[in-house]
DRENDO-1510 file (C-alpha; in Angstrom, 1 decimal, always signed):
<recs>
REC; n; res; u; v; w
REC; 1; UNK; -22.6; -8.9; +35.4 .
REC; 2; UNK; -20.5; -11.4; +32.7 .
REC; 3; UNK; -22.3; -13.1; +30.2 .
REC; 4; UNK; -22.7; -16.4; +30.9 .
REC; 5; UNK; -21.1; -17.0; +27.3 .
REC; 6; UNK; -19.1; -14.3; +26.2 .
REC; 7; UNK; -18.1; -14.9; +22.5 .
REC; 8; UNK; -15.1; -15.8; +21.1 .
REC; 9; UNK; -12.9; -13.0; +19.9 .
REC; 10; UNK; -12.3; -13.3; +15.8 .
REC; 11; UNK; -9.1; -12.4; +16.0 .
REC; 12; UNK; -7.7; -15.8; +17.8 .
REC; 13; UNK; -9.9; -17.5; +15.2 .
REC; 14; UNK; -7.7; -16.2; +12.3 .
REC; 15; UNK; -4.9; -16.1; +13.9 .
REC; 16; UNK; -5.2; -20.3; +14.7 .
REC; 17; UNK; -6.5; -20.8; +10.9 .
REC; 18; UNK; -3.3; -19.2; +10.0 .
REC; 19; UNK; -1.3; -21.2; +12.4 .
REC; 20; UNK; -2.4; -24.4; +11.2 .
REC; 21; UNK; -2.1; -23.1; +7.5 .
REC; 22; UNK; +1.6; -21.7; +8.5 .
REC; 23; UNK; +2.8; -25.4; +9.7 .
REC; 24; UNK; +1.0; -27.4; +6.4 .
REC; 25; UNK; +3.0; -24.8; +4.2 .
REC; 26; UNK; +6.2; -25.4; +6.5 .
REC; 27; UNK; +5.3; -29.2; +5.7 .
REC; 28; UNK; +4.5; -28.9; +2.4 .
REC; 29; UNK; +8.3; -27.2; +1.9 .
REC; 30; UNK; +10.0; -29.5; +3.7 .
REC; 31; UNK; +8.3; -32.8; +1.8 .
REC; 32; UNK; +10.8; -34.7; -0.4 .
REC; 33; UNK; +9.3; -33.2; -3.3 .
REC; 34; UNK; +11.3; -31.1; -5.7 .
REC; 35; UNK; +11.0; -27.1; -5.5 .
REC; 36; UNK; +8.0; -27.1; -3.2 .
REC; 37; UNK; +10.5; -24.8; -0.9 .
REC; 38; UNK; +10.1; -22.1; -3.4 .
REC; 39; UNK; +6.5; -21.8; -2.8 .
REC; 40; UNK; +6.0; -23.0; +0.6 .
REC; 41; UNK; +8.7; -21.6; +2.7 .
REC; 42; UNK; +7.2; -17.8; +1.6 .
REC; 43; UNK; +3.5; -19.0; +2.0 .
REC; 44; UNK; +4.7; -20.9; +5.6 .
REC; 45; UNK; +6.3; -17.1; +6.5 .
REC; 46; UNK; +3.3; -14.8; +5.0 .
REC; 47; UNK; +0.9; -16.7; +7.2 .
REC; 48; UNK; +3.0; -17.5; +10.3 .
REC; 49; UNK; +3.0; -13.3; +10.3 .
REC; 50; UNK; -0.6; -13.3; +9.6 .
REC; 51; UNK; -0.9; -15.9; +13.2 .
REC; 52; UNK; +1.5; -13.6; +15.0 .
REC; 53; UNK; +0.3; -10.4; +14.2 .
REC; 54; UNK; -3.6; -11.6; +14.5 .
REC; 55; UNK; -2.8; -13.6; +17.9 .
REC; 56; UNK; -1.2; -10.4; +20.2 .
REC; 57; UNK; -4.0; -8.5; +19.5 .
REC; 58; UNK; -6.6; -10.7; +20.5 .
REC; 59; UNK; -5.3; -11.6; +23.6 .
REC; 60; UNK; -5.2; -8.1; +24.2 .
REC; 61; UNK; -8.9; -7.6; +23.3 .
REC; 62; UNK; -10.1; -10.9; +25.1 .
REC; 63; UNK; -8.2; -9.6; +28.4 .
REC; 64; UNK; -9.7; -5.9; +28.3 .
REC; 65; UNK; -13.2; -7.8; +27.0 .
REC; 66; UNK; -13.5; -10.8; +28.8 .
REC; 67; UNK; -14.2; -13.2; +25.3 .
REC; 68; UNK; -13.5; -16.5; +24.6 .
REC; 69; UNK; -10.3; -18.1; +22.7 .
REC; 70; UNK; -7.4; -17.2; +24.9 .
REC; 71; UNK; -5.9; -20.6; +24.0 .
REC; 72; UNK; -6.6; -20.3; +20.2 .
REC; 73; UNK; -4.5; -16.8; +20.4 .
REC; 74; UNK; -1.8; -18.1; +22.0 .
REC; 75; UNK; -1.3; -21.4; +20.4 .
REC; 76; UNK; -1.9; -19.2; +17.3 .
REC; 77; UNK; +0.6; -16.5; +18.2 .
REC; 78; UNK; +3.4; -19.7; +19.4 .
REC; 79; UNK; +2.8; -21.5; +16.3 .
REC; 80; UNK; +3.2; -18.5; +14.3 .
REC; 81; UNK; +6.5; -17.5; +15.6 .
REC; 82; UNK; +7.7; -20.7; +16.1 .
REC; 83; UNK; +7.1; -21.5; +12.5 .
REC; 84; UNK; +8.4; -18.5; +11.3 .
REC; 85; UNK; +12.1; -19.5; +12.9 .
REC; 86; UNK; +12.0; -22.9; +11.4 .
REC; 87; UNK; +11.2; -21.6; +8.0 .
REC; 88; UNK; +14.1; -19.3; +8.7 .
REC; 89; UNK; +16.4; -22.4; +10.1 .
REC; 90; UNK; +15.4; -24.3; +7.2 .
REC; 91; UNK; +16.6; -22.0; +4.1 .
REC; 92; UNK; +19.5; -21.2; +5.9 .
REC; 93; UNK; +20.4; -25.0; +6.0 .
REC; 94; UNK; +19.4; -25.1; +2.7 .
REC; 95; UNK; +21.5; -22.5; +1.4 .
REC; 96; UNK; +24.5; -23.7; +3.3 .
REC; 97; UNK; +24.0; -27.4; +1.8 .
REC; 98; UNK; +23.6; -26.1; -1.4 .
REC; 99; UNK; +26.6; -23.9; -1.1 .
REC; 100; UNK; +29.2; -27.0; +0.6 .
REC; 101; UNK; +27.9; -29.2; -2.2 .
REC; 102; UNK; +28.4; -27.6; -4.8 .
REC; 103; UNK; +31.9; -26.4; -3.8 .
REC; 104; UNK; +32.3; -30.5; -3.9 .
REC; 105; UNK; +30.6; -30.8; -7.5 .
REC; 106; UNK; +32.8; -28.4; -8.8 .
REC; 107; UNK; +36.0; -29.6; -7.6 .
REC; 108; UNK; +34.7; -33.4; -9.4 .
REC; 109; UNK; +33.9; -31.3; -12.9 .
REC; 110; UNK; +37.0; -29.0; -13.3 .
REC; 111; UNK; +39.2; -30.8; -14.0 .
REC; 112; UNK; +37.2; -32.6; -16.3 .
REC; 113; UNK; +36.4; -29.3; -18.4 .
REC; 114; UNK; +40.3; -27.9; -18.8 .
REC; 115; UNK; +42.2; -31.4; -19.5 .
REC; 116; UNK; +45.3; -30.7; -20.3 .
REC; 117; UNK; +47.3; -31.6; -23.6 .
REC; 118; UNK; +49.4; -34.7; -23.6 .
REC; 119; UNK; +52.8; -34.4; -25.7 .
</recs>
């Protein structure tokens, strides 16, 4: 006979405190304010892999087990992944912005650096 309140399964526990760690870090990088990327975007990764690799397992243990927090591992798991792209997305985009502008920049300065002698 089932328990009338089977326990919830640990591992969705982590996994959603790592979810909702993942997407403050992903915030935290993407706030106006100078260089958080550098420590955010691999903190928003590290974690979104700790939700993802914490969230399959438990729902495989809460299907063969019958505990709680199905929905914790799955929004964990989602969030995880989901955060994990967009971290991704984001230092791609980054890098590419980066890159165009200062193509731009450069253009504006040399000429500026190599001016050439007037007769």
């Amino acid at each position: 006979m089932d328990e009338p309140n089977p326990p919830t399964n640990r591992l969705a526990l982590i996994s959603l405190a790592a979810a909702i760690l993942t997407v403050l870090s992903f915030c935290g990088g993407v706030a106006p304010v100078p260089l958080t990327g550098w420590f955010c975007y691999p903190g928003a990764i590290f974690l979104g892999l700790i939700a993802l690799l914490t969230g399959i397992p438990a729902l495989r243990q809460i299907r063969a087990s019958g505990e709680r927090g199905r929905g914790m591992a799955l929004l964990g798991a989602w969030l995880g992944g989901l955060t994990i792209l967009a971290t991704i997305c984001a230092v791609i985009l980054a890098v590419y912005t980066v890159a165009a502008l200062g193509g731009e920049i450069w253009k504006q300065i040399q000429p500026g650096l190599f001016p050439t002698p007037t007769p």
